[in-house]
C-alpha positions as a LaTeX table, in Angstrom:
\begin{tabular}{lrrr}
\hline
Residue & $x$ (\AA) & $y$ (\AA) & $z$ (\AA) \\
\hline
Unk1 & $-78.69$ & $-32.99$ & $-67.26$ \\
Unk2 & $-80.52$ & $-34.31$ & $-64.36$ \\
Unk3 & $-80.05$ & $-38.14$ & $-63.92$ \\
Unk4 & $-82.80$ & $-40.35$ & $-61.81$ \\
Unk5 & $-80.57$ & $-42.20$ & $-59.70$ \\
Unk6 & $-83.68$ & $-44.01$ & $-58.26$ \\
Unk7 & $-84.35$ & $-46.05$ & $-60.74$ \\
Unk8 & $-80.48$ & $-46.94$ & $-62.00$ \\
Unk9 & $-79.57$ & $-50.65$ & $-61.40$ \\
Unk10 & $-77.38$ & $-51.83$ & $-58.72$ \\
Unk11 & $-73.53$ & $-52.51$ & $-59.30$ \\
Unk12 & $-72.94$ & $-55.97$ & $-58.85$ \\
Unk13 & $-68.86$ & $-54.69$ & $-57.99$ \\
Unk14 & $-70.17$ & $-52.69$ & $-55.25$ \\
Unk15 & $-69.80$ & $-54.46$ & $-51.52$ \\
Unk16 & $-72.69$ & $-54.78$ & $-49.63$ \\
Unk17 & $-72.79$ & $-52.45$ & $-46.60$ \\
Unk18 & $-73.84$ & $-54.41$ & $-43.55$ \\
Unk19 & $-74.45$ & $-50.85$ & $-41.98$ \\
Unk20 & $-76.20$ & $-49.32$ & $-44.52$ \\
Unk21 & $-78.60$ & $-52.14$ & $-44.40$ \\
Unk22 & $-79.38$ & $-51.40$ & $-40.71$ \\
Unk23 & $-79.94$ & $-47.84$ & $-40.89$ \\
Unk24 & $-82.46$ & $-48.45$ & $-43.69$ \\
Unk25 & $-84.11$ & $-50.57$ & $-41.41$ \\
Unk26 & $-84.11$ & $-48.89$ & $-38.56$ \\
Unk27 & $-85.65$ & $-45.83$ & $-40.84$ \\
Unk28 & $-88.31$ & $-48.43$ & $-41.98$ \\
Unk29 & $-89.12$ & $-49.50$ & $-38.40$ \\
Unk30 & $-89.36$ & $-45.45$ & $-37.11$ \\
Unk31 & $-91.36$ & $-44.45$ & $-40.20$ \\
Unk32 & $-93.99$ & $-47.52$ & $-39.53$ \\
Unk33 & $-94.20$ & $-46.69$ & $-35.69$ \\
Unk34 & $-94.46$ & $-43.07$ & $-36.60$ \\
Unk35 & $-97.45$ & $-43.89$ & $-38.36$ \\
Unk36 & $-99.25$ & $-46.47$ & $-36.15$ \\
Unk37 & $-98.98$ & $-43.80$ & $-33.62$ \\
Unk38 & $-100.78$ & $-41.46$ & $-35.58$ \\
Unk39 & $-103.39$ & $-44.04$ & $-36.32$ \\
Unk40 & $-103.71$ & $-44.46$ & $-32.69$ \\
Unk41 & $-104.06$ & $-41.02$ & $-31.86$ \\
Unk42 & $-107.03$ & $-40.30$ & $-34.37$ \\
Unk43 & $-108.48$ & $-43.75$ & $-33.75$ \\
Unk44 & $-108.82$ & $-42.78$ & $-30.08$ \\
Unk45 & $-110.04$ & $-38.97$ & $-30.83$ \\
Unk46 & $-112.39$ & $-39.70$ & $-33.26$ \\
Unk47 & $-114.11$ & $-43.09$ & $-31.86$ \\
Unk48 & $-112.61$ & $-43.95$ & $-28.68$ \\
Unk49 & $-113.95$ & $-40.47$ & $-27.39$ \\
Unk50 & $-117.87$ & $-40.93$ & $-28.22$ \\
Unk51 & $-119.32$ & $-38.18$ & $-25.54$ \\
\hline
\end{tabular}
């Protein structure tokens, strides 16, 4: 059987993982600047570009 591991709670005997902390971050950060880049792009297509 398929279990959701998304939603399971979080092991309080586990040890925090200084580096996994960081690379979710740094995902965060790349995902966000990903998408203000796109924004950029089709905000200076579509109305920056008024011929």
């Amino acid at each position: 059987m398929l279990k959701m591991y998304f939603f399971r709670k979080q092991d309080p005997n586990r040890p925090t993982n200084f580096n996994l902390k960081v690379m979710h971050y740094i995902n965060a950060l790349a995902i966000i600047m990903f998408l203000g880049g796109i924004l950029y792009k089709l905000i200076n297509w579509f109305i920056l570009s008024g011929k």
